[in-house]
C-alpha positions in Angstrom: 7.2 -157.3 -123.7 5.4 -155.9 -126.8 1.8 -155.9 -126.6 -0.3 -158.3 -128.7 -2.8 -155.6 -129.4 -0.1 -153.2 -130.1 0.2 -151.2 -133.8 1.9 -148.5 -135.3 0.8 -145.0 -134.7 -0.2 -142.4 -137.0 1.3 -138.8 -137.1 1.1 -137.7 -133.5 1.2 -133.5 -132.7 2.1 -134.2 -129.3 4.5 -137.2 -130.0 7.7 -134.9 -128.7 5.8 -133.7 -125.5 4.3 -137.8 -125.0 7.9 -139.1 -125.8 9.4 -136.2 -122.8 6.7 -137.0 -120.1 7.1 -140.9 -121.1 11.0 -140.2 -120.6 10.6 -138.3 -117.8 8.1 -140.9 -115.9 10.6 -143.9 -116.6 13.6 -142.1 -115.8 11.8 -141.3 -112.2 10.8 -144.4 -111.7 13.7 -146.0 -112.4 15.4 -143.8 -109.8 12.7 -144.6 -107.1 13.4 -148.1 -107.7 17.1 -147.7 -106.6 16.9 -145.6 -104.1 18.8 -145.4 -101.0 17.9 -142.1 -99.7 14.9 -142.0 -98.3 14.5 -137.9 -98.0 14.5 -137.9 -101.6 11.8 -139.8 -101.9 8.7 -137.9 -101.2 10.0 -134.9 -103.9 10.4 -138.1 -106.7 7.5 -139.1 -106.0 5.9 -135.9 -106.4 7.3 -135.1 -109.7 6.7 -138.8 -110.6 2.9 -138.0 -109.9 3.3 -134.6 -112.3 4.2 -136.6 -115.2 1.5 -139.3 -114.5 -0.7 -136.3 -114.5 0.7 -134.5 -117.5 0.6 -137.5 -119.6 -3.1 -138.1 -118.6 -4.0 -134.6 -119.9 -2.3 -135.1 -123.6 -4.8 -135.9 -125.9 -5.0 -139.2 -127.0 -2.5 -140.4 -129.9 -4.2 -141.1 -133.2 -4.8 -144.6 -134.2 -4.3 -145.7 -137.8 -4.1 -149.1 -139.5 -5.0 -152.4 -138.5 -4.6 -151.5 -134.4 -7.2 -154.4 -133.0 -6.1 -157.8 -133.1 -9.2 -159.3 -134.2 -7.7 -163.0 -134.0 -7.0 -162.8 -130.5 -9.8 -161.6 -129.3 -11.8 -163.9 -131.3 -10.0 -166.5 -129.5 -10.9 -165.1 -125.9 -14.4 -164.3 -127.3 -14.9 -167.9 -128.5 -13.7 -169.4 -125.7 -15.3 -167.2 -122.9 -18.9 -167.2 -124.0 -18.9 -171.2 -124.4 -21.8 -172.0 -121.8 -22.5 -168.4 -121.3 -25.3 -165.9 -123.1 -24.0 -163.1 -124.6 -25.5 -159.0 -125.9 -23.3 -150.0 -128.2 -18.7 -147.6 -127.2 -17.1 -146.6 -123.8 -16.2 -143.0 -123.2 -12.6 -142.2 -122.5 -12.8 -142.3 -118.7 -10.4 -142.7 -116.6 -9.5 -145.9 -116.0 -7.3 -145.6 -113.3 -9.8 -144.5 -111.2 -10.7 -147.9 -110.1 -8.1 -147.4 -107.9 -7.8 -145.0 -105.6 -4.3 -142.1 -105.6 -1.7 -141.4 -107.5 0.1 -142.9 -104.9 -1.1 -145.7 -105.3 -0.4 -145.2 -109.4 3.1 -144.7 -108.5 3.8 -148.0 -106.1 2.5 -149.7 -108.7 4.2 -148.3 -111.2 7.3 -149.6 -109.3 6.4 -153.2 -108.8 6.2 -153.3 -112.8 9.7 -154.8 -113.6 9.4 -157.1 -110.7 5.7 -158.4 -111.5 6.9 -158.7 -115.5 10.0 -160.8 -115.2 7.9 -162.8 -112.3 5.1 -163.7 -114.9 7.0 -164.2 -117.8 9.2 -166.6 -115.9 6.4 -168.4 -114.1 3.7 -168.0 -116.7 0.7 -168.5 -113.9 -2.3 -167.0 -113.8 -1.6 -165.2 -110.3 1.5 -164.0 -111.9 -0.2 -162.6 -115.4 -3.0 -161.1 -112.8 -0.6 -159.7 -110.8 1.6 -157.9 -113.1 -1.9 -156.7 -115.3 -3.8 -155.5 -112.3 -0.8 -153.4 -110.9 -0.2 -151.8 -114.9 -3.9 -151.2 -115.4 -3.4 -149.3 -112.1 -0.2 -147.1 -113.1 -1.7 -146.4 -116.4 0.2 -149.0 -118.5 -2.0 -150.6 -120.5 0.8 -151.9 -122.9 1.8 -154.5 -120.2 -2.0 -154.3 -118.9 -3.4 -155.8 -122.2 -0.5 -157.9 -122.8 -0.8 -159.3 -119.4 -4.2 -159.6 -119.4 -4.3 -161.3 -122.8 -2.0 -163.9 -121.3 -4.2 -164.7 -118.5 -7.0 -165.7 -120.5 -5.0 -167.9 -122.4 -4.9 -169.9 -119.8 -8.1 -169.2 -118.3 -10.7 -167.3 -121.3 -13.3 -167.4 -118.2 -10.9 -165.3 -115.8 -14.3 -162.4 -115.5 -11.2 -159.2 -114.4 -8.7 -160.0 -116.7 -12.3 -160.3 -119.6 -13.6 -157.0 -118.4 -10.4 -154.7 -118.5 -9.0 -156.1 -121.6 -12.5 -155.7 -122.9 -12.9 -151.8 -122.1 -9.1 -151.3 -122.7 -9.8 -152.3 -126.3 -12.6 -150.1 -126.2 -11.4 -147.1 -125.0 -8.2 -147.6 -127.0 -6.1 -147.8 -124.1 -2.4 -149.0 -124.2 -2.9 -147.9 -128.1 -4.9 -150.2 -129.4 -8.7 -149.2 -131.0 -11.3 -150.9 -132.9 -11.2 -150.2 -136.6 -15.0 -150.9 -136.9 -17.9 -151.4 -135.4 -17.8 -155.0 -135.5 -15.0 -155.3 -133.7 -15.9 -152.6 -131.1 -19.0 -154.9 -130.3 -16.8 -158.1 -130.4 -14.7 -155.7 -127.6 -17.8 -155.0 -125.8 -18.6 -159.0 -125.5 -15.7 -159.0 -123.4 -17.2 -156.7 -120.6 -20.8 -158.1 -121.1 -19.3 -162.0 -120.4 -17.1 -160.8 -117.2 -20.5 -159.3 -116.0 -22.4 -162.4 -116.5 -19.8 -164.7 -115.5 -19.5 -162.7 -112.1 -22.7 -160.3 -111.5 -21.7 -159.9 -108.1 -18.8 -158.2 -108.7 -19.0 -154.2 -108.5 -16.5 -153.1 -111.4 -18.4 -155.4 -113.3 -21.4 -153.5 -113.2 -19.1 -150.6 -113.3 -18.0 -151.1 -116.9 -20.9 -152.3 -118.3 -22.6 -149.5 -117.5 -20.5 -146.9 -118.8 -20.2 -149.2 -121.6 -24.1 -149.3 -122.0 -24.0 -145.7 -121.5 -21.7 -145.3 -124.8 -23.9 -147.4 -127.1 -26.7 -144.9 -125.5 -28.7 -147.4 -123.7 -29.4 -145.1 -121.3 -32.0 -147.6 -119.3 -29.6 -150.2 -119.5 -26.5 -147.8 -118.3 -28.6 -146.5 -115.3 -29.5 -150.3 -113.9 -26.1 -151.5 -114.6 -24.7 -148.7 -112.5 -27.4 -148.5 -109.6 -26.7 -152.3 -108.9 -22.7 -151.7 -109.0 -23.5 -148.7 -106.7 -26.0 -151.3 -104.0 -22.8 -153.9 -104.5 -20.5 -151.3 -103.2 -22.4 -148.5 -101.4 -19.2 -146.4 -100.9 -18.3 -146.4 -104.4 -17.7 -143.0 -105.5 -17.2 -143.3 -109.7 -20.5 -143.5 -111.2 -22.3 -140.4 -109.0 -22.1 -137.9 -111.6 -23.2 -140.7 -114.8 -26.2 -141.7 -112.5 -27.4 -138.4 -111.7 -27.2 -137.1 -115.5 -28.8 -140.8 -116.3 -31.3 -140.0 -113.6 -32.3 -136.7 -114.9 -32.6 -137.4 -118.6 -34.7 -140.7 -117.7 -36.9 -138.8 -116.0 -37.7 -136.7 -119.0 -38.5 -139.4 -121.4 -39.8 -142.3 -118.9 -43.4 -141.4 -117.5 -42.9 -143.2 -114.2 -39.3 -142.1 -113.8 -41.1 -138.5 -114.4 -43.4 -138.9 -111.9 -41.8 -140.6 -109.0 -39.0 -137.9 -109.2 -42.2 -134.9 -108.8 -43.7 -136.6 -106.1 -41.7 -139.9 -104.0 -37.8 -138.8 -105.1 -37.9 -136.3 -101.8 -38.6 -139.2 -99.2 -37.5 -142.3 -100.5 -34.8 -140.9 -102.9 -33.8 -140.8 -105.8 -33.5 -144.2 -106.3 -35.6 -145.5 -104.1 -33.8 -146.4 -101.3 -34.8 -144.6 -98.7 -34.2 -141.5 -96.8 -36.8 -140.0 -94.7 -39.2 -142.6 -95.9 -38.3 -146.4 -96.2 -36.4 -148.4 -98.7 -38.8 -149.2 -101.8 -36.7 -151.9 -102.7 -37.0 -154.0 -99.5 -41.0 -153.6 -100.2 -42.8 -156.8 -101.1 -46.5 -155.5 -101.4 -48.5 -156.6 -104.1 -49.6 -154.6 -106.9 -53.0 -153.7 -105.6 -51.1 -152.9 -102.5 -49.0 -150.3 -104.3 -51.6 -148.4 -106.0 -53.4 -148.3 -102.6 -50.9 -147.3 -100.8 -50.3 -143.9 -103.0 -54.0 -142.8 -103.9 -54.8 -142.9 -100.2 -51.9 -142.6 -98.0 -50.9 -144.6 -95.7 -49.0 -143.7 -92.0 -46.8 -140.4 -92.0 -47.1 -140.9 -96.0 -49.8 -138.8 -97.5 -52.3 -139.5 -100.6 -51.6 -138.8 -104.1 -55.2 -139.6 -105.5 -54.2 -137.1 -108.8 -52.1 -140.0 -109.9 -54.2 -142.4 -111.2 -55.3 -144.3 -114.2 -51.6 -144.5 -116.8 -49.5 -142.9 -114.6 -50.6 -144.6 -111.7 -50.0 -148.4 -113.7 -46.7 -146.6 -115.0 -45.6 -145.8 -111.6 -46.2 -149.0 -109.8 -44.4 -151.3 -112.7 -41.3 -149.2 -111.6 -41.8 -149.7 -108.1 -42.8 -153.6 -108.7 -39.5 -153.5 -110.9 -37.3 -152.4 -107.8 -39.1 -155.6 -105.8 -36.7 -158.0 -108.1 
């Protein structure tokens, strides 16, 4: 099935290497799918995971020419933000890391054929969900997008089927881009609606904040992500972005600077506890707070030098967290 969001592509350097991997990859999974014997399998697989590797590494094709689809997504953006508020691009990050091996890239990888003739025979929801969530996870975002796009024509609410089209476009996964910045925010409406329509959800949070993070809301990126990391505390993707977004806060936000110098080493970095408790779970007032760190208070000591701006500065963070 050709992809709605599909276009031609311009000159490509590495179009003969791309068009080998892409051979090679198909050709192996083909084979995995008809296999009968099972020693083979565990040196096809391996090989099949070389190309899924090798084709991650090629730079990304160029895009050229009208490669968006701006009336579909208008469609899914018209009809997904009806009854919800709505909100500047995504770094090429690896989307696949949502999910967790190559192994995992390659079983999916051979469901494809299956999950595609299933959906395009039942044309369900389940079905187009089914066949987009295990493409997105082998790194096909052809089938991803179009399968996603077909979900929300039945449902333009459906918040996973929003997000990853939504950062797909974005990225300009499964070759598609926006040609302008218009359409890049229309794209980024996409994640912002699946985020609002389910908050709750960690790879909501996820890509909006790397999205955020992109249009360099920085503030915006770091909140997004610290509440996708509290919604799935052994969720491993974001470390890196929150630390950098940590660091460079601290060095423009007066209270971020501060409670890193002088609360970061007991209650950590962001505030939720370590050898001193979780600053989240507090519910003192605001004259608590200020008391609390210009005199001390139990095994924590005083900090009278912080006081007047700072000391405001620092406790609307900390009253911040209390939310």
């Amino acid at each position: 099935m050709v992809s709605p969001l599909r276009a031609r592509n311009a000159a490509d350097p590495n179009a003969a290497e791309r068009l080998r991997l892409e051979g090679e990859r198909d050709a192996l999974t083909a084979e995995l799918i008809d296999l009968e014997d099972e020693a083979r399998r565990p040196d096809l697989e391996n090989r099949a995971a070389r190309s899924l590797r090798a084709l991650d590494g090629l730079p990304p094709a160029p895009k050229s020419g009208s490669v968006f689809a701006p009336a579909l997504i208008g469609v899914v953006l018209a009809a997904a933000v009806v009854g919800v508020g709505a909100l500047s691009f995504v770094p090429q990050w690896q989307l696949a890391a949502l999910d967790s091996g190559e192994g995992t890239a390659i079983k999916s990888a051979l469901s494809l054929p299956s999950l595609q003739a299933q959906a395009q025979r039942g044309q369900t929801q389940a079905a187009y969900l089914a066949w987009g969530d295990a493409a997105f996870t082998a790194g096909q975002y052809d089938q991803a997008s179009a399968a996603y796009a077909s979900a929300l024509r039945l449902d333009p609410k459906q918040p996973k089927a929003l997000r990853r089209l939504g950062i797909m476009l974005l990225t300009g996964q499964g070759r598609s881009a926006p040609a302008n910045e218009q359409q890049a925010s229309q794209a980024f409406l996409l994640v912002r609606t699946a985020a609002q329509l389910a908050p709750s959800d960690p790879e909501s949070q996820l890509l909006l904040g790397y999205a955020f993070n992109n249009f360099g809301e920085s503030k915006l990126a770091l909140a997004a992500l610290e509440r996708y990391q509290s919604l799935d505390p052994a969720g491993r993707e974001a470390d890196d972005l929150i630390a950098t977004l940590r660091a460079s806060t601290a060095q423009t936000d007066p209270a971020s600077r501060i409670y890193a110098a002088n609360c970061a080493s007991c209650h950590g970095a962001g505030g939720r506890g370590g050898l001193g408790p979780n600053l989240h779970e507090s519910r003192l007032s605001r004259a608590e707070l200020k008391s609390v760190i210009q005199n001390g208070k139990g095994a924590m000591p005083a900090y009278p030098n912080i006081k007047g701006a700072e000391l405001e500065a620092l406790v609307s963070k900390l009253e911040g967290w209390q939310k």
